[in-house]
C-alpha positions in Angstrom: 96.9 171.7 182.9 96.6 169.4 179.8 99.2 169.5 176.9 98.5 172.0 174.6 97.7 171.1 170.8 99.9 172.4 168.5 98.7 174.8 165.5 101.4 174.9 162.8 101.5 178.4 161.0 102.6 179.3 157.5 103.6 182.5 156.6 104.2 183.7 160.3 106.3 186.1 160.1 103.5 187.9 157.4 101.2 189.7 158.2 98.0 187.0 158.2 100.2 184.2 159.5 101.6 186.5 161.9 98.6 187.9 163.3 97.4 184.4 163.7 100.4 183.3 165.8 100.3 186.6 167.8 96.5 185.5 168.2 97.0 182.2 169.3 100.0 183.3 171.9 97.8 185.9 173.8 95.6 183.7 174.4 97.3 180.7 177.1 93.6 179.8 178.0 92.8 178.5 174.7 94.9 175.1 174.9 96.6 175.9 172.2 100.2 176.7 171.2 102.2 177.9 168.0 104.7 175.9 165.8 105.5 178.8 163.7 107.4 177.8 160.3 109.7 180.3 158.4 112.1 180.2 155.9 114.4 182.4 158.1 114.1 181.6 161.7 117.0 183.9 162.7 114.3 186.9 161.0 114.0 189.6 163.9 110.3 188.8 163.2 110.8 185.0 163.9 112.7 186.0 166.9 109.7 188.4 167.9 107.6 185.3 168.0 110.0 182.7 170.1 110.3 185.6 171.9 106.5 185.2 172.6 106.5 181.5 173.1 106.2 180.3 169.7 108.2 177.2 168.7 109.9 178.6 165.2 111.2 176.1 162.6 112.4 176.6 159.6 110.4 175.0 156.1 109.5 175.9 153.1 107.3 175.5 150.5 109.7 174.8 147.6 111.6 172.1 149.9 108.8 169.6 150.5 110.4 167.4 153.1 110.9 170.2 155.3 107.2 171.1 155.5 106.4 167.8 156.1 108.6 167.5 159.2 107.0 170.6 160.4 103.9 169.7 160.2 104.5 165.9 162.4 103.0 165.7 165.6 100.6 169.5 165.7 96.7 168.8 166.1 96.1 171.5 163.3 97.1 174.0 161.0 96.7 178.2 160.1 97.8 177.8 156.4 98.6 180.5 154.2 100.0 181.6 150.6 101.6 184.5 149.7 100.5 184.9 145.9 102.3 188.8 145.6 105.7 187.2 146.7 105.9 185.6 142.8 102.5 187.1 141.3 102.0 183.6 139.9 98.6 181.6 140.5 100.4 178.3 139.1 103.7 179.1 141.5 100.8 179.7 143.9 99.0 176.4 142.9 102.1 174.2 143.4 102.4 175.4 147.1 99.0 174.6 148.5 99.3 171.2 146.7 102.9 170.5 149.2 100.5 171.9 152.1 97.5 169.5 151.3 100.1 166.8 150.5 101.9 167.8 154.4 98.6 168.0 155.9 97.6 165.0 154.9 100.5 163.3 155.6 100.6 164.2 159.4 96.8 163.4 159.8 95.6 167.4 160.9 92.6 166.9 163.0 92.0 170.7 161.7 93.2 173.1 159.3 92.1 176.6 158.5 92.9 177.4 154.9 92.9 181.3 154.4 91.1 181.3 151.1 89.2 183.3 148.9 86.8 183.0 146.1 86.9 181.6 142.6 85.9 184.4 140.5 84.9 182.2 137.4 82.0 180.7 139.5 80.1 184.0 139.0 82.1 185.1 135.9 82.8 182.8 133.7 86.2 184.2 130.8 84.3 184.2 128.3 82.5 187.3 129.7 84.2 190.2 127.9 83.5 192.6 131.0 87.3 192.3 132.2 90.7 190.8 130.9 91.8 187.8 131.5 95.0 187.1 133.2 97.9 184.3 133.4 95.8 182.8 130.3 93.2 181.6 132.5 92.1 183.6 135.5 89.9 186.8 136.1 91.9 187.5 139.5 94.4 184.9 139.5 95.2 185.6 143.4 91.6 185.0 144.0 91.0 182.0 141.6 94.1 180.2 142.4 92.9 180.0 146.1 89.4 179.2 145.6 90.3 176.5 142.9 92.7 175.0 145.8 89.9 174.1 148.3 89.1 171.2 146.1 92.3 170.2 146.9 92.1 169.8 150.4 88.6 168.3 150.1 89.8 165.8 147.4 92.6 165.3 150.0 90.4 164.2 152.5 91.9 167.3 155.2 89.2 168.2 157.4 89.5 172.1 156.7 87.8 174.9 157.7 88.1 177.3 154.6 88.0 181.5 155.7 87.6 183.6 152.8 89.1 186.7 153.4 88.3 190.5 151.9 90.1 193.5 151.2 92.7 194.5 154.1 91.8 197.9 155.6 96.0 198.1 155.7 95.7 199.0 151.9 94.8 202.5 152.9 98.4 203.1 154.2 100.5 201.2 151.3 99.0 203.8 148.6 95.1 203.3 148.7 94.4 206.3 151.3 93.6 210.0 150.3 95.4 211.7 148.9 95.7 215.8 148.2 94.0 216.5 144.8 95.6 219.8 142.3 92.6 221.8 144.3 94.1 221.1 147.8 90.9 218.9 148.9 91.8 215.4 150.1 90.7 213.0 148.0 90.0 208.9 148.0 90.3 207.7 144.7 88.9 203.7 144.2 87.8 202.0 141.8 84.2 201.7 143.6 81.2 202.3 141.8 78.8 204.8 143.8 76.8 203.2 146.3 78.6 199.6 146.1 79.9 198.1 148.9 83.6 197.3 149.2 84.0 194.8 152.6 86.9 195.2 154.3 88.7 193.9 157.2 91.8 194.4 159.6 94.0 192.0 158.4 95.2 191.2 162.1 91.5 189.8 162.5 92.3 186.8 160.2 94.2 185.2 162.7 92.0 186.4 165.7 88.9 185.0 163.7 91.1 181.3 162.9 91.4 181.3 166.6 88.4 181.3 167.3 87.6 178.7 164.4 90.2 176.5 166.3 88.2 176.9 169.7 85.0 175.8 168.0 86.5 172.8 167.4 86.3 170.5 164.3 82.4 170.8 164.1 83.4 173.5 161.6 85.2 171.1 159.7 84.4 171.8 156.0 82.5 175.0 156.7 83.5 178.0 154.9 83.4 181.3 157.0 83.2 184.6 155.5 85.1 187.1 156.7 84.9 191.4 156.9 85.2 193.8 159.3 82.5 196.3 157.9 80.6 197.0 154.6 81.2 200.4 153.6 80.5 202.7 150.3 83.3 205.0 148.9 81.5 207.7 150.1 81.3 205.9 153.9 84.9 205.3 154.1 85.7 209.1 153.0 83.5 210.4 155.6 85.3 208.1 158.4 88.5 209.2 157.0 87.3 213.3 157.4 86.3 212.7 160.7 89.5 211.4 162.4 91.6 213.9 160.1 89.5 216.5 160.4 89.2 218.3 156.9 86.9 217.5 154.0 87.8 214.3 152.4 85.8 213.2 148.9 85.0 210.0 147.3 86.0 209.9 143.8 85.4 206.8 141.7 87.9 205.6 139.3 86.4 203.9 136.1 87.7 200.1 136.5 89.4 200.4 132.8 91.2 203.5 133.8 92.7 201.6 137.2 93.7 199.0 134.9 95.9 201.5 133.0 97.4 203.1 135.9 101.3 202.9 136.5 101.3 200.5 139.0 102.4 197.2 140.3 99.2 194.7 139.7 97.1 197.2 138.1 94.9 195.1 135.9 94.8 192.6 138.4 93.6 194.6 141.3 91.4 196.7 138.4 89.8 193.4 138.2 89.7 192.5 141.8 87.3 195.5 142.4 85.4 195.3 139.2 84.5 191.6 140.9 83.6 193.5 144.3 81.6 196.0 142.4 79.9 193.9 140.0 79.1 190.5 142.6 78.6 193.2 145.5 75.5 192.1 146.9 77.0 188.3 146.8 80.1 188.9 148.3 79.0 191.2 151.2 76.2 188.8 151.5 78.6 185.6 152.2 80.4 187.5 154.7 77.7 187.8 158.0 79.5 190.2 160.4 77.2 189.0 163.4 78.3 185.2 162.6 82.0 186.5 162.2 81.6 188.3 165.6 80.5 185.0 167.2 83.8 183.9 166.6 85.7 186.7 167.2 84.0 189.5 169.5 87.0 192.1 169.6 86.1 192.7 165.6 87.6 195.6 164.4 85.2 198.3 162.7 86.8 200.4 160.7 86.1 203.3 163.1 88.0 201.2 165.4 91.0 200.5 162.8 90.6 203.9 162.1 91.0 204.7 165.4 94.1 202.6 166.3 95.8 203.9 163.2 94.9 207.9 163.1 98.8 208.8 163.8 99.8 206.8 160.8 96.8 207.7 158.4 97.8 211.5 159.5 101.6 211.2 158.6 100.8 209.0 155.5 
């Protein structure tokens, strides 16, 4: 068998980075194997994955050098940020800039930046429908990321760039239904009726950067968007009353209310799903689930997440 090309991971023991080394190890057939970088390599999850195969070393972002090591010798790259470790788009700026600088450095053949859109291109500030944010961003988490893939082009990395969507993991960390005064279950989002709201398991990232990697660097400077399923409010409550078996509604929250709510990120992810709501027919429309499924079959539904996750919806 030949030598296997080496895909260096960031963020693997998170959950997208993670998933994408879990991806990659299943798989012995795809002539691939995982350098898996972490800032704690003695982490029960970075032991999960050397437990797996993976070659774990530690790096990170804010010690340049060690990146760059990490990054000598692999064939390509699965490289992610985690903006909602800081909450900062310029903290979050500064790392993909030691990425590109890494990547570049070790001559990837092919990198696949886990990315999302730049909100301005659609919605420029000075449109008074939503805040803005860190003095210069409608969704800086968003914006950050998409304003970085210049980077890597400018950079001259030969990149693959997967835009990513709402994680259908969001319904157990607070999102889900919950029991309204009346006793009904209800799912409270800021959704307009009838808009879409894409979502996706986040474990399919990496399955889906897999399959990127196996297509080889023809996809070099493509951009793929990614989603599981395009649902309405009303969609996902019915899904959710089927597998728990009681009524479930759809209520829509008003995006200026979720901005006000007591919670961590609130006018951020307000605007986040004002974007969604507003640009729904753009954003569902850049993310072709039959081309996603090309590259990745197994795609999770969310009937299928649902599925896989009834026990934990039930208890949540």
């Amino acid at each position: 068998m030949s030598e296997q090309k080496v895909i260096a991971v960031t963020g693997a023991t998170g959950a997208q980075g993670g998933g994408a080394a879990r991806a990659i190890l299943a798989d012995p057939e795809s002539g691939f194997t995982v350098r898996a970088l972490t800032r704690n390599p003695d982490s029960p999850a970075a032991r999960e994955l050397a437990a797996l195969g993976a070659e774990v070393v530690q790096a990170d972002f804010y010690d340049e050098p060690s990146v760059h090591k990490a990054f000598e010798g692999a064939y390509g790259a699965f490289l992610v940020t985690n903006f909602w470790a800081h909450g900062s788009a310029a903290k979050e700026t500064e790392e993909v800039n030691v990425l590109v600088r890494a990547a570049k450095a070790a001559g990837l053949k092919h990198v696949v930046w886990s990315t999302l859109e730049d909100t301005r291109e659609l919605l420029p500030l000075d449109d008074s429908r939503m805040p803005v944010l860190q003095d210069k961003y409608n969704v800086p988490h968003f914006d950050a990321k998409g304003e970085a893939n210049d980077l890597f082009r400018q950079a001259g990395v030969p990149t693959t760039f997967l835009n990513t969507t709402f994680f259908f993991q969001g319904f157990l960390q607070g999102l889900g239904p919950q029991r309204g005064e009346d006793g009904v279950l209800t799912l409270s989002l800021p959704i307009e009726d009838g808009k879409y709201l894409s979502g996706v398991d986040v474990e399919d990232i990496g399955r889906t950067a897999l399959g990127i990697f196996k297509g080889g660097e023809g996809l070099v400077g493509e951009t793929v968007g990614l989603a599981g399923e395009h649902l309405t409010g009303a969609q996902y409550a019915a899904k959710f009353e089927a597998v728990l078996g009681e009524p479930v509604r759809f209520q829509a929250v008003p995006y200026d209310v979720f901005r006000t709510l007591d919670m961590p990120a609130a006018e951020e992810l307000g605007n986040m799903f004002q974007y969604y709501g507003d640009f729904d027919q753009e954003f569902t429309g850049a993310r072709d689930l039959d081309k996603v499924r090309a590259l990745h079959p197994e795609l999770k539904s969310f009937d299928a997440w649902l599925a896989a996750n009834a026990s934990a919806i039930k208890a949540s």
